[in-house]
C-alpha positions as CSV (number, residue, x, y, z in Angstrom):
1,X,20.8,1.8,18.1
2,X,21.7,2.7,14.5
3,X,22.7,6.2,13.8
4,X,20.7,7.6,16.5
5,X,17.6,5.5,16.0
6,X,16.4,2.4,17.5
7,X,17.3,-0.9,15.8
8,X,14.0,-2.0,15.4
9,X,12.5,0.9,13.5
10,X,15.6,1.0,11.0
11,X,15.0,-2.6,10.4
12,X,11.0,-2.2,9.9
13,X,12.1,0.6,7.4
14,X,14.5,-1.4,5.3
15,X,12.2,-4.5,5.4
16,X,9.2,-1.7,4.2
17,X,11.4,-0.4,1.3
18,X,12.5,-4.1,0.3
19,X,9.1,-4.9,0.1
20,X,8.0,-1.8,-2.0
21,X,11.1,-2.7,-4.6
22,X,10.0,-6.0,-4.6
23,X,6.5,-5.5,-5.1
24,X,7.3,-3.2,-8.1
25,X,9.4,-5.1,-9.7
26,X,7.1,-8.3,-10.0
27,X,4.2,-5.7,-10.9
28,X,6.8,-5.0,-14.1
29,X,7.7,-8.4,-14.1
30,X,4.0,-9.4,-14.9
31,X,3.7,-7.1,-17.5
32,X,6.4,-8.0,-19.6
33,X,5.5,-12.0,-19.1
34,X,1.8,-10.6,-20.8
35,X,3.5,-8.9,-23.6
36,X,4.6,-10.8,-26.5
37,X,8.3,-9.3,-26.9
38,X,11.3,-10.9,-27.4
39,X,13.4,-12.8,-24.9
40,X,16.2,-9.9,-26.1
41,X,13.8,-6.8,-25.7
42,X,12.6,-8.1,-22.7
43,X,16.1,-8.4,-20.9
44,X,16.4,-4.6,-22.3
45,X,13.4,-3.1,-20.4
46,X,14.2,-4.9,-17.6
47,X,17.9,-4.1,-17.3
48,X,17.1,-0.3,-18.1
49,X,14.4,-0.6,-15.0
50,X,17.1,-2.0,-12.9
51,X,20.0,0.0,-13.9
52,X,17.4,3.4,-13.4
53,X,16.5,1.9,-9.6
54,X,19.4,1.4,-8.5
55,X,21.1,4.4,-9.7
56,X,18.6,6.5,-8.3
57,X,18.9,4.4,-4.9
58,X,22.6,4.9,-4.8
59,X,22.8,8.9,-5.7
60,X,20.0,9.4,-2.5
61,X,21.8,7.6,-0.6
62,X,25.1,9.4,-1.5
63,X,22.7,12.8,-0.9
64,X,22.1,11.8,2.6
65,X,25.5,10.5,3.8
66,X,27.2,13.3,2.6
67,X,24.8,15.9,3.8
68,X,24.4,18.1,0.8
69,X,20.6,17.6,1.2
70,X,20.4,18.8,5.1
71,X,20.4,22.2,4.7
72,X,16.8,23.1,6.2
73,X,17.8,26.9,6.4
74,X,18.8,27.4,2.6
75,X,15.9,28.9,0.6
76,X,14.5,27.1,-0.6
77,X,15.3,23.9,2.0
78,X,17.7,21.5,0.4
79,X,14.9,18.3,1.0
80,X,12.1,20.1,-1.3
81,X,14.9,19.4,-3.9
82,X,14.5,15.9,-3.2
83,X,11.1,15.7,-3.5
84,X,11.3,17.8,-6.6
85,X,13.5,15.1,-8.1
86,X,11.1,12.3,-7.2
87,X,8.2,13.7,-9.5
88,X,10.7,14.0,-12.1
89,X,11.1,10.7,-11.8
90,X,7.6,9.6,-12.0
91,X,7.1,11.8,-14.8
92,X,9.5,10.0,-16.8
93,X,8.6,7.0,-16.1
94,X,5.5,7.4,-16.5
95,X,6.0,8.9,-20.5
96,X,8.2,6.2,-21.8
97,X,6.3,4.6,-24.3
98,X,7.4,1.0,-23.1
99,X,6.8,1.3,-19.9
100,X,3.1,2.3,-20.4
101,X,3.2,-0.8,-22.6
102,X,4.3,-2.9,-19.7
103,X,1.6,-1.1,-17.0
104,X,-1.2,-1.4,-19.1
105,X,-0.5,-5.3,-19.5
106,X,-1.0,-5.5,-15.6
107,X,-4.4,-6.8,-14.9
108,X,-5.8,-3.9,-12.5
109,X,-6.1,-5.2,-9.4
110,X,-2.4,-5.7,-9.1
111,X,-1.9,-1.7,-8.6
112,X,-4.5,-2.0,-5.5
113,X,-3.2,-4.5,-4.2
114,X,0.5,-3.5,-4.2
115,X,-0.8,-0.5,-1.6
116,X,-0.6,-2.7,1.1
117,X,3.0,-1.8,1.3
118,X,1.8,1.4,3.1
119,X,0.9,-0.1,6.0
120,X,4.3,-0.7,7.4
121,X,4.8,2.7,6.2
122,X,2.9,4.0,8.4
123,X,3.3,1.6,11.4
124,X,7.3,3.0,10.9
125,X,5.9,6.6,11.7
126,X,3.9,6.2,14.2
127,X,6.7,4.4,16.1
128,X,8.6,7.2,15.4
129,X,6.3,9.3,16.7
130,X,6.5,7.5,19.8
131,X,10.3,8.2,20.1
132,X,9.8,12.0,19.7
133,X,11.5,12.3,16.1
134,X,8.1,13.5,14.8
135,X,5.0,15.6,15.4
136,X,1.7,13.6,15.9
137,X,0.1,14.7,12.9
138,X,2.3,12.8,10.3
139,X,0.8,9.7,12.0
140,X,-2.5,7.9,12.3
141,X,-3.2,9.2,15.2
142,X,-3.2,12.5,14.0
143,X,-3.9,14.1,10.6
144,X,-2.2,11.2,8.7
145,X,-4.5,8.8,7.0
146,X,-2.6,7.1,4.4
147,X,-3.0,4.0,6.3
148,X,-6.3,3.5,4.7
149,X,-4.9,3.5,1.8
150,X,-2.8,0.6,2.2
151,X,-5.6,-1.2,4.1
152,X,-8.8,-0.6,1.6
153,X,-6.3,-0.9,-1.6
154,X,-6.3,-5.1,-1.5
155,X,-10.3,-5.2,-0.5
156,X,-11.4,-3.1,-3.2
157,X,-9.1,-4.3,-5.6
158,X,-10.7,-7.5,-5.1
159,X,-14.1,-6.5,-4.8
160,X,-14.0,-4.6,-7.9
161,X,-11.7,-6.5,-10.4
162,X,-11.9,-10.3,-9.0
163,X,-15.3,-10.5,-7.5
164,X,-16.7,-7.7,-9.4
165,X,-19.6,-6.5,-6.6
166,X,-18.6,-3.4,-7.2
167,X,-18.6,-0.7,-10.2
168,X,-15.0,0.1,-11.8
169,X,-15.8,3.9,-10.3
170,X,-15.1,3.1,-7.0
171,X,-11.5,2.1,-7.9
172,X,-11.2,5.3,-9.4
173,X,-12.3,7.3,-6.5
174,X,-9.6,4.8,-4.4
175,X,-6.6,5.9,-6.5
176,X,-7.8,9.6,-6.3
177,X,-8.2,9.6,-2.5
178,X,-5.2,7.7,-2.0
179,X,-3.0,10.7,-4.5
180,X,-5.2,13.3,-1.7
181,X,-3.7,11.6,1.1
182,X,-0.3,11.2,0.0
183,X,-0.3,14.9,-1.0
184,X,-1.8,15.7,2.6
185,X,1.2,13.8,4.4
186,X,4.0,15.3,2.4
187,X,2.2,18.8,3.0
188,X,2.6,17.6,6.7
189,X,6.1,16.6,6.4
190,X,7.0,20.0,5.0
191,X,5.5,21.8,7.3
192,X,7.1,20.0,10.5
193,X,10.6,20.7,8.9
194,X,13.0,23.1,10.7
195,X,12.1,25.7,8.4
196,X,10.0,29.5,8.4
197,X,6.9,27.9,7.7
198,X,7.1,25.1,10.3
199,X,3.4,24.4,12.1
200,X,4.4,21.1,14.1
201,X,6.8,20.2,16.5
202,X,9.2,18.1,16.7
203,X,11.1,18.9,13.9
204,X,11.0,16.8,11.2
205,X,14.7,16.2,9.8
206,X,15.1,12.5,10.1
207,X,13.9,12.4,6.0
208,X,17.5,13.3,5.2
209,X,19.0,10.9,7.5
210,X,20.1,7.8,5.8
211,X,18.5,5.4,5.2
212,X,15.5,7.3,5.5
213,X,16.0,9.7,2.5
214,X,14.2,6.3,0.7
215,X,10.9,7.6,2.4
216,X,10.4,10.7,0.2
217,X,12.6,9.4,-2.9
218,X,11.3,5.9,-3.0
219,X,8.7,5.2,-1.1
220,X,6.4,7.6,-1.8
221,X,7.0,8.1,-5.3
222,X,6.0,4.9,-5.9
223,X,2.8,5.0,-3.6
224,X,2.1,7.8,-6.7
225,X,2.8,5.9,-9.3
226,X,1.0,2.8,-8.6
227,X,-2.1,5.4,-8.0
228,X,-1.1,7.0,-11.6
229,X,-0.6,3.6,-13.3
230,X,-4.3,2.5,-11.7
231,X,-5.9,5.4,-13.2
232,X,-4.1,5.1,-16.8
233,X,-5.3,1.2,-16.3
234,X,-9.2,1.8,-15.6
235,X,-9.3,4.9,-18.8
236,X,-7.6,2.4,-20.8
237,X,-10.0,-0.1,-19.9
């Protein structure tokens, strides 16, 4: 056990956020190899990228060890903070002008198919679920479906950009449905924290534990953005 959780579900996390970084970083990295930029500006864009992920990583993770973020009876609750701070992020990212350079060098199907990551997302909750650290409805089984998501991003990215069966609409209506249910989960989340407003029991606190503060500050902010990117890719197209 690790910090009051079983082994096994810390390490399906870690491997899940691993993969996530991983897959965003070669979705950049195939962006930049399309552009025709200098070996110099390159390594600039790159380095910035890095310097932004792991700073953020390291500053959440200081956040959750030290507690500042566990307050679920301050008004508002300490976590919405966090969450607040991962739209920020995205919103930055998402107006540098160089990095919308980079996305829009992606060929599209790459922001479907980097959804998959999802999957072990939500395989992670549900076996939480199953050790009582969360309410049934942030999984599968209950009024969770982001799991589609992860599973229908790779098949209709290559339906509709590889083998081209299908009209470009249908990826837009994918990303769009995919933001709904990431914005219906979080809902969920909120609601089954400790808090006045809490609808479903058990609590929901283990989002501040570390290392699971990566859920709402990495993982699903970047669920979002490879939804956002996908959209900005089609209207450029």
């Amino acid at each position: 056990m690790l910090s009051g959780y079983p082994t096994s579900v810390v390490m399906l996390f870690y491997g899940t956020t691993l993969l996530a970084l991983v897959f965003f970083l070669n979705f950049l990295k195939i962006g930049i190899n399309n552009l025709e930029w200098d070996v110099a500006e390159k390594a600039q864009f790159l380095r910035k990228i890095m310097l932004t992920l792991f700073g953020w990583l390291f500053v959440t993770c200081l956040a959750s060890l030290t507690g500042i973020i566990a307050k679920f009876d301050a008004m508002p609750p300490r976590p919405v903070f966090v969450l607040g701070a991962g739209i920020i992020l995205i919103v930055v990212l998402l107006s540098s002008k160089k990095f919308n350079q980079v996305i829009l060098a992606v060929p599209p199907h790459f922001a479907l198919w980097f959804q998959v990551f999802r999957v072990p997302v939500e395989i992670f909750l549900w076996m939480m679920f199953t050790k009582e650290f969360i309410p049934i409805e942030m999984t599968f089984e209950g009024l969770n479906f982001d799991i589609l998501a992860g599973i229908l991003g790779p098949i209709v990215g290559y339906l509709v950009f590889q083998k081209k069966a299908l009209p470009k609409a249908v990826a837009t209506i994918y990303h769009v449905l995919g933001l709904a249910t990431l914005i219906t989960i979080v809902t969920i989340a909120v609601l089954s924290m400790p808090t006045p407003i809490q609808q479903f029991t058990p609590s929901n606190t283990f989002v501040v534990a570390f290392p699971f503060i990566w859920l709402p500050t990495i993982l699903v902010p970047l669920a979002a953005t490879f939804h956002i990117i996908g959209l900005k890719q089609l209207r450029s197209n």
